[in-house]
N, C-alpha and C positions, 0 to 999 in steps of 0.2 A: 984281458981286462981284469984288473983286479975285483976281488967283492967285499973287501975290505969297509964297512960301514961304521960312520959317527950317528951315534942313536943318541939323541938330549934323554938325559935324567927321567925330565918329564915333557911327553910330548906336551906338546902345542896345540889346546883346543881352542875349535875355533869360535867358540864360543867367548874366551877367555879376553879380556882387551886390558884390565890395568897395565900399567907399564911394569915389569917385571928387569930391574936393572942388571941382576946378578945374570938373570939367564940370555939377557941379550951378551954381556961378555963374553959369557963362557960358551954360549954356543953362536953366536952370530943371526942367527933365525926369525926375531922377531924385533922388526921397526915399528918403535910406537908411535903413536898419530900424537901429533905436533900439540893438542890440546892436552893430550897426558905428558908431555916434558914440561908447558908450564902454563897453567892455568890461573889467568890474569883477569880480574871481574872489570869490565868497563861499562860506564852508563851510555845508554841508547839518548844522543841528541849532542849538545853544545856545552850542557853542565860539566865540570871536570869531575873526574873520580872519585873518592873518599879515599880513604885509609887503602894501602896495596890488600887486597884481598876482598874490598870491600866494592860495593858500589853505589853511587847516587839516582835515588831517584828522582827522574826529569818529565816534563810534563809530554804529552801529546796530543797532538789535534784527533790522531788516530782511533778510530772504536777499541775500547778495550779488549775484545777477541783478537785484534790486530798487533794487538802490541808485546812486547815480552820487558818483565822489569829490566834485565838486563843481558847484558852480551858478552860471552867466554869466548877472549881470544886471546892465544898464547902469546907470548913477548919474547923474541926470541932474536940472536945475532943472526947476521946475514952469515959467517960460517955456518954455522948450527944449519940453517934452513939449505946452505948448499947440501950437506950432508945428507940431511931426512930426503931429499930426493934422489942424491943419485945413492943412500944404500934401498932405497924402492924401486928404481930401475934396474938396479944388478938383482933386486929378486925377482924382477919380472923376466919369462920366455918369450921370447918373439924370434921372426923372421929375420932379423939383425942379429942375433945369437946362435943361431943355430940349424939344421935342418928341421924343416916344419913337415912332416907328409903325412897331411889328414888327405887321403884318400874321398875325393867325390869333392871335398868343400876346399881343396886346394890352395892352400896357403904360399903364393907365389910369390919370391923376392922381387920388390917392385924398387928399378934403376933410380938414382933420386934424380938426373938431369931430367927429368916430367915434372917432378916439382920444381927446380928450378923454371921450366917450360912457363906454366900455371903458374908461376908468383910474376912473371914481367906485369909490368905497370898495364902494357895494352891489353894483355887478357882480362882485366879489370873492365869489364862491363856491361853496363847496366842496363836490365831488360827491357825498359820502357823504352828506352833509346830508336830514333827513329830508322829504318832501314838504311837508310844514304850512308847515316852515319855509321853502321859497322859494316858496312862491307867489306874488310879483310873477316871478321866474324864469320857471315854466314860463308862467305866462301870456303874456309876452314872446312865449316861444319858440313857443307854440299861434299866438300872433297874424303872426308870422314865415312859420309852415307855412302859415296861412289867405292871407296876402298871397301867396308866392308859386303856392298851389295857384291863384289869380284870376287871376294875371299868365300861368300857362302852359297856364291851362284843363285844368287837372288838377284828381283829386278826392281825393286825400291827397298827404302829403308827408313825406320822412325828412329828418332834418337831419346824422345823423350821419357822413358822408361829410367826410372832412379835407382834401379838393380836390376838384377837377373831376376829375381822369384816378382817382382813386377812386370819384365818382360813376356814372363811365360803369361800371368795373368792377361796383360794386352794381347797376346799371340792370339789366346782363347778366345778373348773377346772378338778380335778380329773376323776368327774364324765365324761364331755365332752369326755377327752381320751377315756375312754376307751369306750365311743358309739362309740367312731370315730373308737379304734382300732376294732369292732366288726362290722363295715361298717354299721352305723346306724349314720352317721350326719346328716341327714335327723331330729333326733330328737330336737327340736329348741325353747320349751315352757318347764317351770318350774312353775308348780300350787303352789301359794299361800295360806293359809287362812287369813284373816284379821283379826285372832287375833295369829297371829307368831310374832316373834323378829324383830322390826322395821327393820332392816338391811339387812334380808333376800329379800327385793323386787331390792333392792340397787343392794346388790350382786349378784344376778340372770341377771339384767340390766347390768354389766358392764361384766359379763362374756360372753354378748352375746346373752341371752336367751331372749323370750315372753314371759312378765310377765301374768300368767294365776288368777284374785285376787278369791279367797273360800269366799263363804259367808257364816256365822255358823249359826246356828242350834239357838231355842228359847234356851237351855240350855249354851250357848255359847262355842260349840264345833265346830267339822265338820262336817258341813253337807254330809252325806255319798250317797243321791242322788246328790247333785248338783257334788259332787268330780266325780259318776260314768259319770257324764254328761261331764267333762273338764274331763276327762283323754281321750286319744287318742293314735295312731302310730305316733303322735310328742311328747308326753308326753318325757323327758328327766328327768324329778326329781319333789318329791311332798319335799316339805322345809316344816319342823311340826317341830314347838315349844313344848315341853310333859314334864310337864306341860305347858299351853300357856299361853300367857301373862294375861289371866286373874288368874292365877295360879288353872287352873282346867285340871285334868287329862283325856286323851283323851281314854275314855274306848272301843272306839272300834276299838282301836290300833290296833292289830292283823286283821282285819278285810279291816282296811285302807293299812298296810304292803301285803296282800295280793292282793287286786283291784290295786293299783300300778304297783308292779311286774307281775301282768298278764298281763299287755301292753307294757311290755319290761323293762317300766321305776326302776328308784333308788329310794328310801326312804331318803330323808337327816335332820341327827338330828341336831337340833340347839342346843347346848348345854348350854345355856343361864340360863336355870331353872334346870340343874343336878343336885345339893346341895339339889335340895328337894327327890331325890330319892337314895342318896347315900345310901348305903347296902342294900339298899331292891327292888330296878328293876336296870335293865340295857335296855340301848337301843338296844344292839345286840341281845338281848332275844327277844325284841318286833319286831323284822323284819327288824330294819335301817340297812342300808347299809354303810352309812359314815356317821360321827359328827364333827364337831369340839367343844374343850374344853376351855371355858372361865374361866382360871386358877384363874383371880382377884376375880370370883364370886364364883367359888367351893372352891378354896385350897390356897385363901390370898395370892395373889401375887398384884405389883400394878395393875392401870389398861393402856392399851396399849396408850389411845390415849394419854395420856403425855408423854407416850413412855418412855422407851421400855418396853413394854409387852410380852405376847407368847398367843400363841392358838394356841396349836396342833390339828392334826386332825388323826381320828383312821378310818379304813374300815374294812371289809370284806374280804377275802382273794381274791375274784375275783378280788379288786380293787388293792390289794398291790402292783401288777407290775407299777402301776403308780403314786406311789407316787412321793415326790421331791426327788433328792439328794444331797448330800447323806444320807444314813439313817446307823446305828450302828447295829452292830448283834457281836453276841459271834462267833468268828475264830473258822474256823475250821482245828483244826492242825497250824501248824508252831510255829512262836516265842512271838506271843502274844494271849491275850485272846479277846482282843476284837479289830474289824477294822470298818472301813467305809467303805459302796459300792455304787454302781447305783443300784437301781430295773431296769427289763429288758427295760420298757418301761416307764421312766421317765417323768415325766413334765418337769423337770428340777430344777434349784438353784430359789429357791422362797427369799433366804434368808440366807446373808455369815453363816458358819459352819453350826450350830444346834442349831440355833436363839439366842435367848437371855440369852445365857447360866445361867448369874448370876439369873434373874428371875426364870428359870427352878428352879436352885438349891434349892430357896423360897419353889416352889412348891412342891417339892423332899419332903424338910424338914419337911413342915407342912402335906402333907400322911402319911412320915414313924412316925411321931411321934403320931400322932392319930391311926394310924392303924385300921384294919377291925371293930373295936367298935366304936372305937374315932368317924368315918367318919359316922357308921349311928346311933351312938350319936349327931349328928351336923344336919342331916337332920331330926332326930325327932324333934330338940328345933327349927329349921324353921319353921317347919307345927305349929309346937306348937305358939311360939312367932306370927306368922300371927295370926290365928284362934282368940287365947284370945284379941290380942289387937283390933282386927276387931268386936269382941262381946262388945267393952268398948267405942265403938262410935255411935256417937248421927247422923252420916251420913247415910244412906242407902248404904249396899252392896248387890246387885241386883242379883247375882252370887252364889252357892255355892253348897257343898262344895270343899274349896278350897285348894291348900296348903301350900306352901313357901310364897306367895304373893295374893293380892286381891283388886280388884278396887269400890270403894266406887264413891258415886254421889254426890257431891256438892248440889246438884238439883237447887233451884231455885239463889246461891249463884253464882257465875263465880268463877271456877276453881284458875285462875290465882291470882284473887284477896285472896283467902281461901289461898295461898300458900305467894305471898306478907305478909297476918297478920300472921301467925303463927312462920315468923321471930323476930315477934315483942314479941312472948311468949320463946324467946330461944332455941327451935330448926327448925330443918333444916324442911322443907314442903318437900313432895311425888312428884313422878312424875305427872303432868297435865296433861290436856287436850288428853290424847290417854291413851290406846286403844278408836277408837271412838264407840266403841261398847256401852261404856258405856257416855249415856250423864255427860258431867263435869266433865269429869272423874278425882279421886283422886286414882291413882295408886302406892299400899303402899309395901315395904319388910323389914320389920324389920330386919331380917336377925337372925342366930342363935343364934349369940353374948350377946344381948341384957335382961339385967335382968327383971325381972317383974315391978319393982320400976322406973326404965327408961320406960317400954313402960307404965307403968301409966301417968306418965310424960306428954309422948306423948297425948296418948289420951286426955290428959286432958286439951291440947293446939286445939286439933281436936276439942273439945266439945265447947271449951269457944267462939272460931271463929264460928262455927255453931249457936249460938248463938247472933251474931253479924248483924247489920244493913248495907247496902248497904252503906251508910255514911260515917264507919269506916272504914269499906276493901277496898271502894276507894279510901281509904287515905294513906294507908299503903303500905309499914310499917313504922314506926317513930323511932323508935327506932336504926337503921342500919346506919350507915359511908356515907354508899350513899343509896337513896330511889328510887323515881319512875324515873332510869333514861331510856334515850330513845335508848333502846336496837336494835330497826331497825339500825336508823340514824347510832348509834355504830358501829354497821355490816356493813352498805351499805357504809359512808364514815368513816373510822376510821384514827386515827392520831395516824399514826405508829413514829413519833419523839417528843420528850417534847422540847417547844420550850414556854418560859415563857409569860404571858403578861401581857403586860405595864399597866401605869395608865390610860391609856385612853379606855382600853378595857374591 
């Protein structure tokens, strides 16, 4: 792979917005927003214009704080505006471009026949709608709950959860009920380990609980003394990633399922890494009590936090009286086959109907159409697709063996910086810096998707950056729209309005 680099004259701050014509030719790098090509003054209402550059002012019924004299919008030909978008889609990286493998938060190529699925006219419909009338709907949705209650060895299933880190939230909740309904609130700590699903500490904290953190084991498991240590008569829920985030299987599952439920406590699966085990374990076989299902990472749907997402959550039949409602079951008798009810002892409405229906349907789609092969056809080419591309880097991977995913070491390199250059090689960089188990860590999931020719690809932007001098990755990257901008400042003060500036700024 060559290293050959085009550096602009003058980088591109991203601070910087006038439109700058010379440096868009000469280097291609910066598409200006459609207000900077041409800025046309129109009056707010029914008055016509004034003079081009000018504008009239028109009255309003409006409070003055409400109004603005007038309104800046470009005037521009329909070529012109084909352009400003697709040269802003060729600077955008996405899952259609290219290998994505953020490790843990899994960026999965999702098939488009699901969207085709989800645009037909009859998945078009609306929640008020009385039962009679959707019954191809809930049936759908019954047969969704039954597919995944099979897939995770669970014996019921909620659907209405609008992500995964919602899901886990309901899991919790769930869990609380029913200590509470069995006079045990008293239990008030949920054991962590610290190589689980970032989210699970989150979600424990905001449901109420004492984060209890696991420290793993040399092999980077759990430590099965220190767990017998933090488990208690407050124990409430041990939260286990299986596979964990370093994508290593927790082999003495059964053994943790059991020390748990001896002290009262639940088992909660995070279902984050299930795609590595599709058809060949289940977590209700290993002892969990309740999961939630990250649909964008198993079964290609989006993902939630651009919303709207789903993340179901499946239990154990002890738990099933408290799921949300309502939840679908096949009638029994009367005039339809299938209704809505409450479980006895409900949490309640987590989420109008039965979440995000049209997502659901995605996910419907892409089970029924891979079916019992398909699915651990998909989880063999994960374990697969990791293993080889992890054997074709020049990184250290400290870990093994592993399956779906696997965290490599930077070592003496900074993370963040290995992730900045490998934009500059054309694809997308791993997750960083966490799990901190692993110093520097480069946390990678190629995901099932992915041909051998692409993760050569990859690796072979792994290797050439590993290879690279302190010099270069702190320069980087050069190649990108915008480069090293200042991501804090971003966050802490950001400029939620475009508001042009002058020449003097």
């Amino acid at each position: 792979m060559s290293d050959e680099r085009t550096t602009a004259e003058t980088p591109i701050d991203a601070s910087q917005v006038r439109y700058d014509q010379a440096r868009y030719v000469e280097n291609g790098q910066y598409e200006p927003l459609l207000s900077e090509k041409d800025l046309t003054r129109v009056a707010i209402g029914d008055a016509d214009a004034g003079e081009e550059g000018e504008a009239t002012r028109v009255d309003s019924p409006l409070p003055d704080d409400l109004t603005r004299d007038s309104l800046e919008l470009p005037e521009l030909s329909e070529p012109e505006l084909a352009r400003h978008y697709t040269r802003l889609s060729q600077m955008i990286y996405g899952i259609d471009s290219g290998p994505y493998p953020l490790g843990s938060c899994t960026m999965k190529y999702n098939p488009k026949f699901t969207e085709d699925v989800a645009a037909l006219p009859s998945a078009a419909v609306h929640p008020d709608r009385s039962e009679r009338s959707i019954q191809g709907t809930l049936e759908l949705l019954a047969r969704l709950q039954d597919y995944l209650g099979r897939i995770g060895g669970m014996d019921a299933v909620t659907l209405q959860p609008p992500a995964g880190a919602a899901g886990e939230f309901v899991g919790i909740r769930v869990a609380a009920a029913y200590h509470e309904h069995n006079g045990e609130g008293h239990r008030d700590e949920v054991i962590i380990p610290e190589s689980a699903h970032g989210t699970n500490f989150a979600t424990a904290a905001l449901g109420g609980y004492d984060v209890v953190s696991l420290p793993s084991n040399e092999e980077g498991r759990v430590e099965l003394e220190a767990l017998e240590a933090a488990l208690s008569e407050n124990t409430a829920a041990l939260m286990l990633t299986n596979p964990n985030t370093l994508g290593l299987f927790e082999r003495d599952i059964e053994e943790i399922a059991e020390m748990v439920h001896d002290v009262g406590g639940l088992l909660y699966y995070d279902g984050a890494n299930l795609n590595a085990l599709l058809g060949r374990a289940r977590p209700g076989d290993m002892g969990f009590d309740v999961m939630h299902y990250n649909v964008h990472k198993t079964f290609a749907t989006p993902h939630g936090g651009g919303g709207p997402g789903a993340g179901p959550v499946g239990v154990v039949e002890d738990l099933e009286p408290f799921l949300p409602a309502p939840r679908v079951r096949e009638a029994n008798g009367g005039d339809v086959d299938y209704e809505l009810f409450d479980p006895d002892h409900t949490i309640g409405h987590v989420h109008g109907y039965q979440g995000n229906w049209l997502v659901l349907i995605k996910a419907f789609a892409y089970i029924a159409r891979l079916g019992d092969d398909g699915l651990a056809d998909a989880s063999a080419k994960a374990v697969l697709n990791a293993n080889y591309l992890a054997s074709q880097l020049e990184y250290d991977v400290p870990y093994e063996p592993f399956h779906h995913e696997f965290v490599a070491s930077a070592g003496e390199q900074d993370a963040a910086d290995v992730a900045k250059r490998m934009l500059d090689y054309g694809v997308h960089p791993p997750t960083t810096k966490w799990p901190e188990i692993v110093p520097e860590a480069l946390m990678t999931e190629p995901t099932e998707i992915e041909s051998k020719e692409t993760l050569d690809r990859l690796a072979a932007a792994f290797n050439a950056v590993a290879e690279e001098g302190d010099e270069v990755l702190e320069d980087a990257p050069d190649r990108t729209t915008a480069r090293r901008i200042d991501q804090t400042s971003a966050a802490r003060n950001p400029r939620l309005s475009w508001q042009a500036l002058t020449d003097d700024e």
